[in-house]
C-alpha positions as CSV (number, residue, x, y, z in Angstrom):
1,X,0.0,0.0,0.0
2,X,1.2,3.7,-0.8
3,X,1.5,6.2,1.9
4,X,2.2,9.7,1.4
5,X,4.5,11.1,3.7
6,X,5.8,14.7,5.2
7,X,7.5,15.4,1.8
8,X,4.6,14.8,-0.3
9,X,2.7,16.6,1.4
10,X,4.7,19.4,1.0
11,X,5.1,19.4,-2.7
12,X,1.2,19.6,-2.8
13,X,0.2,22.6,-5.0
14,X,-2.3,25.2,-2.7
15,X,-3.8,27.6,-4.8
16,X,-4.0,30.8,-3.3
17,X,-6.5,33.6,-5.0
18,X,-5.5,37.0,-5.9
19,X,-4.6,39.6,-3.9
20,X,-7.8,41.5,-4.2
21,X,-9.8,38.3,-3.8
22,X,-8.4,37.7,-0.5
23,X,-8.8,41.1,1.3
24,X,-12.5,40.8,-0.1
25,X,-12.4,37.2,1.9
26,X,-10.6,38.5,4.6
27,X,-13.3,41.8,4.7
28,X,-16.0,39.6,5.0
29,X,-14.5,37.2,7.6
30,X,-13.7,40.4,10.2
31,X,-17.4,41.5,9.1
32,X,-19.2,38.0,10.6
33,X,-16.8,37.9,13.5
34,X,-17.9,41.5,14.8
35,X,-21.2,40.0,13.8
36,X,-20.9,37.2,15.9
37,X,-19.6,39.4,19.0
38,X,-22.7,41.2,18.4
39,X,-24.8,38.6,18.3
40,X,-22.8,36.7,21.4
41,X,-23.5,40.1,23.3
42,X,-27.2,40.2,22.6
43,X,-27.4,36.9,24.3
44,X,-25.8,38.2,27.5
45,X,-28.0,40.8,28.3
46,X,-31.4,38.6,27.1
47,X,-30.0,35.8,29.6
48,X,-29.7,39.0,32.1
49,X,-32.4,40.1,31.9
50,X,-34.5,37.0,31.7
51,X,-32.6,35.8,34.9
52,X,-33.2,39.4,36.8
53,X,-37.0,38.7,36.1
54,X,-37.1,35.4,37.1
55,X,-35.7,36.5,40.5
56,X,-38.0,39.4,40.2
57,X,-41.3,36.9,40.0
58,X,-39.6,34.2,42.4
59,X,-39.2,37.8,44.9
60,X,-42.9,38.7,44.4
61,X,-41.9,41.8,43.0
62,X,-42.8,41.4,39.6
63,X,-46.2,39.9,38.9
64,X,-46.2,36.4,36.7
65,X,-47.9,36.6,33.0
66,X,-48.4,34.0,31.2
């Protein structure tokens, strides 16, 4: 059986795109990480909140709806 080692692996041809390909890959990469801070933020403050008004109902200061 064949096995490709460390130096055939290294001889593998990558292709890398063009310059202005890449900083339109790399735009959109940053873009969808501040995204995802965003959205990772968001979350946060919705569990803090949701958890400040469980308390709140548990406390009787806020009244249960349903």
């Amino acid at each position: 059986m064949w096995k490709i080692g460390a130096a055939d692996i290294a001889n593998f041809p990558i292709p890398i795109p063009p310059l202005a390909v890449q900083r339109v890959i790399a735009e959109k990469v940053t873009a969808e990480r501040a995204k995802i801070i965003r959205e990772r933020e968001a979350a946060d403050r919705l569990a803090e909140d949701t958890e400040a008004a469980v308390e709140a109902m548990i406390l009787g200061v806020r009244k249960v709806s349903i």
